[in-house]
Structure formats: structure tokens, C-alpha cells
C-alpha positions, 0 to 999 in steps of 0.5 A, a space after each residue: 596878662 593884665 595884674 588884675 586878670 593874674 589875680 582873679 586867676 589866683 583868686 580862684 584857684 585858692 578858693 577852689 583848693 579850700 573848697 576842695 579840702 572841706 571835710 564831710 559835714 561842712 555847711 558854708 556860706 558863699 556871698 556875691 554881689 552879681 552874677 552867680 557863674 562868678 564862682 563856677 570856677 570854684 564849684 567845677 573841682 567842688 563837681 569833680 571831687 565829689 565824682 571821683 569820690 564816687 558821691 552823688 552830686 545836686 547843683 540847684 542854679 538860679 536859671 537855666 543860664 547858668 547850668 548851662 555854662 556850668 554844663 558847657 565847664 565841666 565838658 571842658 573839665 573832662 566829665 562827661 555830663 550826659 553821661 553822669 547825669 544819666 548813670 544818677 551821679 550827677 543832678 543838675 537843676 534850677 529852681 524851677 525843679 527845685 521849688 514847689 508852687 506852693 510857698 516855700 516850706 522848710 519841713 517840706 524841703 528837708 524831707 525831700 532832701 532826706 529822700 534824696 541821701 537816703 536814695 543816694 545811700 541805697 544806690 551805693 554812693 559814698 557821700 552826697 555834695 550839694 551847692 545851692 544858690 538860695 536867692 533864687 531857690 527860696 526867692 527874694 522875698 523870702 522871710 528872716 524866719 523861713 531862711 532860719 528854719 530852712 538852715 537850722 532844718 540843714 543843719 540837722 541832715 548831717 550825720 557820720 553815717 553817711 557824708 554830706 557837704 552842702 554850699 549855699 549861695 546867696 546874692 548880696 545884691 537881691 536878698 534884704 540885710 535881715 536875710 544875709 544876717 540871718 544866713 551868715 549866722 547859720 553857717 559854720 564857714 562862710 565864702 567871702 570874695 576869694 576866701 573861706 573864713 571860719 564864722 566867729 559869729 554863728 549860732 544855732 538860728 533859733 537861737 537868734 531871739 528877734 532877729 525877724 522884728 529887727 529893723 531894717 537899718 539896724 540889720 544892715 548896720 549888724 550886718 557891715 559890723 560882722 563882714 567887717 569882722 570876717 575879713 579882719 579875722 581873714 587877713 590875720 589869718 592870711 597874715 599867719 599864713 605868710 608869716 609861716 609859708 616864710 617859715 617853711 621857705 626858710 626851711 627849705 632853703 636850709 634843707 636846699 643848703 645842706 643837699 647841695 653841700 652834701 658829699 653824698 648823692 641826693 637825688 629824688 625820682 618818680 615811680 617810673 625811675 625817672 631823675 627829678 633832682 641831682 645835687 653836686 653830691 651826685 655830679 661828684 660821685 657819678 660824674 653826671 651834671 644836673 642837665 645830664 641827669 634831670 629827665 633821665 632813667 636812673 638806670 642808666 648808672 645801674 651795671 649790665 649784669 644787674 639789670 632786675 636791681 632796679 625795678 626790684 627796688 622801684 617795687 618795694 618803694 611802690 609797696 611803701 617799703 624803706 631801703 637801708 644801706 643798700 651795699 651794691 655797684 654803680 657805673 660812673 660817666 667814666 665807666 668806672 664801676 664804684 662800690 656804693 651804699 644806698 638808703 631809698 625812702 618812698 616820698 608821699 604827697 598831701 595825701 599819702 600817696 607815693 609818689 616818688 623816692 628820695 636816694 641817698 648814695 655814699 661812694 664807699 670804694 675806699 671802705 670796699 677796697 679796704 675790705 677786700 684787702 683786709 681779707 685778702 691778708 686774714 686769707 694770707 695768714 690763715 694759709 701761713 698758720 695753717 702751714 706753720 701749723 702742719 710744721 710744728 704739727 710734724 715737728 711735734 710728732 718727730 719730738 713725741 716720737 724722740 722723747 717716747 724712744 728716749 724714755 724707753 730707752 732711760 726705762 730700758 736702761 735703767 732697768 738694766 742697770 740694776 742687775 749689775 749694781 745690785 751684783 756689786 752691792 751684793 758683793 761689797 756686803 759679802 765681803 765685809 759680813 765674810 772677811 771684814 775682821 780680816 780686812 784693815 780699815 781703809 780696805 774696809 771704809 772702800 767697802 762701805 762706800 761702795 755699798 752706800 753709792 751702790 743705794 744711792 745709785 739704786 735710789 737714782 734708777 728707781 726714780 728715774 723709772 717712776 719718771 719714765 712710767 709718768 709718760 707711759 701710763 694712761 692716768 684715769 681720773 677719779 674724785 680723790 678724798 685729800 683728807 684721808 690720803 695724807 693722813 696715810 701717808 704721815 702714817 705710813 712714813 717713819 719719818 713722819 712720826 709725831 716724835 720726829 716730825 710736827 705734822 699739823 692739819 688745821 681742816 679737814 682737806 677736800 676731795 679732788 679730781 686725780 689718780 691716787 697712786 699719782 697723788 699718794 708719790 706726789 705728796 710722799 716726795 713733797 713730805 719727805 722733802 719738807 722733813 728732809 730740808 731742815 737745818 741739823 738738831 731742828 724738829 720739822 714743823 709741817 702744816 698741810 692746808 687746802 684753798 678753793 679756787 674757781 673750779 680747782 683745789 689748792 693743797 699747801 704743804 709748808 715747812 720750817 726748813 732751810 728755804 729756796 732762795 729766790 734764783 734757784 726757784 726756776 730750776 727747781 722742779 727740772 731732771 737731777 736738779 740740786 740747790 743743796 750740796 749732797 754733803 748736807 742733804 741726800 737726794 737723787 734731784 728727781 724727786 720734785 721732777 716727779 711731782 711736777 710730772 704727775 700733777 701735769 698728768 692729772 690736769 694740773 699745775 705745781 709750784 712753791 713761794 720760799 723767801 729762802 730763809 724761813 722755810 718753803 710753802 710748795 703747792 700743788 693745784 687740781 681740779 675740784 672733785 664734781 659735787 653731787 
């Protein structure tokens, strides 16, 4: 195929795709030197879309000649004319039928151009398209102003209401310059050779003041200038049309780069799932070359026992839906099966339509496996805390159970004491109340020893029953008003007294959620203490103050007494634990046991800061009381 045959192929396909792309409402020009078939390639999908748009079409040619070839290349194109023709969707004419006998007459023709949108409109065409070949319909001597009139009188048909699309054709070789000056005026878009040009020059045609009188040499003259113009104008838009198909190759290219070095599969299929490209992504990951692959099903990675994924998707695709990490199983060339994660997008052509699809798939066996692992160890060591759980759970039981017999075994024994004790006390005060003027003194200094420990061992066992009824009871809690309980205790207690104690309360205490009688022993043994530790001949100075905390109460009792030096704070508040000789300080070690027993029972904590030297500041924390 000769150079010169390739581009008037090219030629001809370019013009056809920018007739085809003509909005509703386009008026063009369309200039050849010869023969009117010259663009009948152009004017065949010019037919062809207008019948798939379900528009009526009105091709008016010069002579019967060329219908006739225009007819025999529309067969060619599939449309069958006969058909069409016969169903109205088609009309072809010459300008036998076109013209009347009478002088040609714009107001005339466009009248009957009206009847025919409004006929097409009332048989329910979308649109109406027409080309025209004018030389012959208006004839070669027609005048400036009557093709004025006639152009300005097209121009006026078009509406939103109702799509029109019209193509005038005129021959340069038949119509005088005056004429082709005029219609190149009266045409938003004219068709110059193998192009479509936007008109710089046109005008309204009654705009063209003297154009009718202008002289013949002049209008030809006009006429060279403004071609001239048109296909300057057209090769800098063709030389931006290349300038940016450059830009859009540079692109792709680019975009072709980064497929190809992906780690990740891009491929692209039709609606049908047939592969249309497989990058090395792919061949990496599935173990298939582009050969193996390109024309294939993409179902032949998919599983056997997921035979409906597929379609499934191709579904969604079709509906215009996007797919986003897709998490599901592929076969490789191999048989492997690996785990995959899928992101599908529709791909849609020029005109929305889709079809076909674009597919991301990432291998991500390792993360699979990695998940697999992982629960398999968060089973493994929840089946192992489960079974710890069941053993401390029994050991926990078992230890209840020993400690429960052993304080009714401490209770039981305890009690029991008392009645032989209390028979020694008994006696031991008989004895020096009956005969101690008999007894000498030694004998009498036994005596009163005996009586003294038998109190202080009577003390021990009431303590320690107090402590053993701190696990046995229910403690039902109630709001506690710390205010007026501490003020009954201080005074309740001797010791307490403003004449041995200064006992200080600077704000009135809150209430708390406890058990009184719990709390009333709590701060008993805690004000006793703070009296009971202070260095011989000092007064004990007491102050008693509250802090709130998130949801909790604070209550300080503080002291001036000997302190608790910092090694001996761990064990202070343990069964019979003593920082202070007897010889000193009486006591049984229970007492602060208790406190901190009792105050675990009501849902609290207990504890003390003390530098040991100036004086300890014991704390005791428990829910706040609920306002109302």
C-alpha cells in the first residue's frame, strides 16, 4: 500500500471520528474541490451513529449517482437501507426531491425543514441529523444573500428541546468566491480536507453588512485570507494535539514502568474473564508467562472448591462495583495453592461504558502463615491459662478451706482459753485480796505477775477473736458519716480526754461507704496507737483530716509520737508484729492486723508515711459514700 493511499485512509478515519463526536446542535461547513463521494467515507458512521441513536436521518446528494454509492456503502456497513428507508429512519434524496420548481426561497425551505423535526419528534425519534450538499440543492448560481438568509434561517432551527445536527456540503470548484465567503461565515465549525476546525471567522449572516455588492476579486481575495487562517489555526492545534499525545505517551510509559516492576500482579481482563495483560508481577506470583496467559480464562488460577468466586465478582464489576482487598486463595502453575489479597476496579472506555477490569493481586502467604501461627499460639496459651486457671482455682479453694479451718480452729481455741485463764486470774486476786498481809513480798510480787499476764494474755485472745470474726461475718455496706463517728469515739475513750490528749479535727469529715462497727474498731485501735506511742511525759497531739480521691475517701490520723523507721513499715500491719519492746509499750501486735483486715473487708486499702522520728501519719482509704 503506497504512502499516499495509507494517508487518505488516515485521513478519513480522523475526519469520521471527529464528525462522530459532534455535539447536538453543531452546524458545519464541509469544502471539496471535486467530487461530492470524496467524503462519503466520512458521512457513512456520520448514518451509522445517528441510527444507533435511534435519530432519523435525511441525506440530500447532488445527483442520483451519488445515493446510489452512498446506498451501495452503507450495505457494506451492515445497515440495511431498504429497511430503514421504509421503517422513515432513513431518507435519502437528491435535489430533485429536495427543490421546488419555483426559485429557491429560505423562509419556504425552512418551514418544511420544521415539519420534518416536528414529524420526526411526533414519531418518536430522539434527534434529527442531516447533510446536505448545497451546490447542487441551491444551484450554482444562487445568490450571497439568498445563502445568507438560507444559513441564518438554519441556524435559528436548532433547539435544546429536540437534537439536531446539520452538515452542509459545498463545492469550491462550482460556487463563486462571494458564496463560499458567505458560508464559511455562517458556520460555527467548518471541514477543511481531513479536519474539523473551529470557525474564528463566523458571524451571525445578517451581520455581514455588503457582503452581496463586494466585488468579485475582492471576495476571492477575502476568501484565500480566511482559508489561510483556518489551516494555520488548524496546524497549531494539531501541533498541541502532538505536543500533548507526547505528553500522554510519556504517561503511559511511566505507568508501563512501574506495572512491569511491581512485585504485585497487575493484570486487566474483559467482562468475560478473559486475560488482556500479565505483567512480571504476575509471572512472579503464579508462575505463568505472558504467553501462557494472555487469551486464557483467569479462572484457571481460581481453586476447584470456589468455582462461583469468580463469576461472583465478574458480576459486581459489570454492576460498576469496586473490590477492595479481596482476602482469598489462588492455584499457582505449580499446584501451589497461595493466599492472595485482591483489589478489582471496572475499567470503562470513552464513553463510561465497562468494559473490562483491572486486578491487583498481592501474595500474602507469609502474612497467612504468620496468622495462622499466631493463633495457633494465642490457642495454646489460652488452653495453658485456662489449666493454670483450674489449678490455682483449686489451690485456691484447698488454701480457703485451710485457712477457714484454722481460724475456727484460732476461734475455737481462743475461746476456750479463756475459761481456764480467767480461773488463774480468778485465783491469783483471791489470793492476795485473802492472804496477802500473810504472804511476804516476793510471794506477793508472783502474785501480781500472774495477774498482770493473765490481762494481757486475756487481751491477746480477745483480739485474736475479733480477727477471726473479721473473715467469718458478711460485711454489709452502708454510707458512713466519719464526722460524728470519731467524735464518739474520742469521746467514748479516757485516753482521749482533752486532759490527756490534743485531739484536733480542722473540717468536718465525709461520709464513706463501710460497715460501722468495722470502722468504729478500725479507728479505736488507730486512736489508741496514736496516744499510746509517744515518748514518756509528752502530750499526744492527734489531728484527724480527710482527702477525696477519684471515687474514694481518705481519712489521716496523724501523731507526735515515737515514729516507724523506715525498714519496719512492711511488716507492720502483720499477725503479733511488734517494732517496739513491751518493756516500753504494751500491746498484743494484733491491733493494727485488725485495721488492716477490717478496712480489706469494706473494699479498702490501708497504710502509713512516718520518717521515724517525728511522729507517724496512718491512713485509711474507702469508697466515697454515693451522693444523692
Amino acid at each position: 500500500m503506497s504512502n499516499d493511499v495509507v494517508q487518505s485512509v488516515t485521513m478519513k478515519t480522523q475526519l469520521a471520528e471527529q464528525i462522530l463526536s459532534l455535539p447536538p446542535g453543531d452546524h458545519l461547513c464541509l469544502f471539496y474541490d471535486r467530487d461530492p463521494a470524496e467524503h462519503l467515507p466520512a458521512i457513512v458512521p456520520f448514518v451509522q451513529q445517528a441510527l444507533q441513536r435511534d435519530e432519523q436521518f435525511v441525506y440530500v446528494a447532488d445527483d442520483h449517482t451519488v445515493v446510489e454509492e452512498l446506498t451501495e456503502r452503507l450495505e457494506q456497513g451492515g445497515i440495511g437501507v431498504k429497511q430503514e428507508t421504509d421503517r422513515g429512519r432513513l431518507k435519502l434524496w437528491t435535489r430533485r426531491e429536495w427543490r421546488s420548481p419555483e426559485p429557491f426561497a429560505a423562509d419556504q425551505k425552512a418551514a418544511e425543514v420544521r415539519a420534518l423535526i416536528e414529524h420526526a419528534a411526533l414519531a418518536g425519534f430522539r434527534g434529527l441529523s442531516f447533510a446536505v450538499e448545497l451546490t447542487g440543492t441551491l444551484g450554482p448560481d444562487v445568490e450571497t444573500r439568498t445563502l445568507e438568509e438560507w444559513e441564518a434561517t438554519i441556524n435559528t432551527l436548532f433547539t435544546p428541546r429536540f437534537p439536531l445536527r446539520v452538515v452542509c456540503q459545498y463545492n469550491g470548484a462550482r460556487l463563486s468566491p462571494e458564496v463560499m465567503f458567505a458560508a464559511l461565515r455562517a458556520h460555527p465549525l467548518a471541514i477543511l480536507g481531513g479536519d474539523v476546525c473551529p470557525n474564528i471567522f463566523y458571524g451571525a449572516p445578517f451581520a455581514l453588512y455588503g457582503s452581496a455588492d463586494a466585488t468579485r476579486s475582492s471576495a476571492r481575495i477575502m476568501l484565500d485570507w480566511m482559508v489561510s487562517q483556518l489551516k494555520q489555526t488548524r496546524r497549531e492545534v494539531r501541533r498541541r494535539e502532538a505536543l500533548r499525545h507526547r505528553e500522554e505517551v510519556d504517561v503511559y510509559e511511566r505507568l508501563a514502568s512501574i506495572v512491569e516492576s511491581s512485585d504485585d500482579a497487575i493484570i486487566s481482563k474483559d467482562l468475560d474473564g478473559i486475560v488482556v495483560t500479565w505483567n512480571k508481577g504476575a509471572e512472579r506470583i503464579f508462575g505463568y508467562t505472558v504467553e501462557e496467559m494472555v487469551g486464557k480464562p483467569i479462572a484457571l488460577l481460581v481453586p476447584p472448591d470456589r468455582p462461583n468466586e469468580e463469576p461472583e465478582i465478574l458480576a459486581r464489576l459489570r454492576r460498576g462495583e469496586r473490590i477492595d482487598h479481596y482476602e482469598t486463595v489462588r492455584v499457582r502453575k505449580d499446584g501451589r495453592r497461595i493466599d492472595i489479597s485482591l483489589t478489582v476496579s471496572p475499567i470503562r472506555d470513552a464513553e463510561g461504558r465497562i468494559v473490562g477490569a483491572s486486578k491487583i493481586a498481592r501474595d500474602i502467604s507469609d502474612r497467612k502463615l504468620a496468622e495462622r501461627a499466631l493463633v495457633e499460639a494465642r490457642e495454646q496459651l489460652a488452653a495453658a491459662n485456662a489449666e493454670l486457671e483450674a489449678r490455682v482455682e483449686e489451690r485456691t479453694t484447698s488454701l480457703r478451706q485451710t485457712v477457714e479451718q484454722l481460724e475456727e480452729f484460732s476461734y475455737s481455741v481462743s475461746h476456750d482459753l479463756r475459761s481456764p485463764l480467767r480461773a488463774i486470774q480468778g485465783y491469783a486476786t483471791a489470793l492476795l485480796e485473802d492472804y496477802g498481809v500473810k504472804l511476804d513480798e516476793e510471794a506477793r510480787e508472783y502474785l501480781d505477775r500472774i495477774v498482770r499476764s493473765g490481762g494481757r494474755m486475756d487481751r491477746l485472745i480477745l483480739d485474736i477473736l475479733t480477727y477471726s470474726r473479721l473473715s467469718r461475718r458478711d460485711v454489709p455496706m452502708h454510707p458512713v458519716a466519719l464526722d460524728p463517728l470519731v467524735r464518739e469515739i474520742v469521746q467514748a475513750y479516757p485516753a482521749l480526754e482533752s486532759a490527756r490528749a490534743d485531739i484536733s479535727i480542722p473540717k468536718p469529715l465525709p461520709m464513706v461507704l463501710g460497715h460501722e462497727p468495722y470502722l468504729t474498731q478500725v479507728l479505736s485501735n488507730l486512736l489508741d496507737n496514736a496516744v499510746k506511742f509517744v515518748p514518756p511525759g509528752t502530750t499526744p497531739r492527734i489531728r484527724i483530716w480527710s482527702e477525696p480521691g477519684d471515687g474514694s475517701v481518705r481519712l489521716w490520723i496523724g501523731d507526735n509520737g515515737i515514729g516507724i523507721k523506715p525498714e519496719h513499715k512492711a511488716r507492720l500491719f502483720g499477725m503479733f508484729e511488734r517494732v517496739h519492746p513491751d518493756k516500753h509499750f504494751e500491746g498484743t501486735g494484733i491491733g493494727l492486723a485488725i485495721v488492716r483486715k477490717a478496712v480489706e473487708r469494706m473494699g479498702g486499702t490501708a497504710g502509713v508515711e512516718s520518717d521515724g522520728v517525728s511522729g507517724s501519719d496512718f491512713w485509711i482509704e474507702l469508697p466515697a459514700a454515693p451522693t444523692s
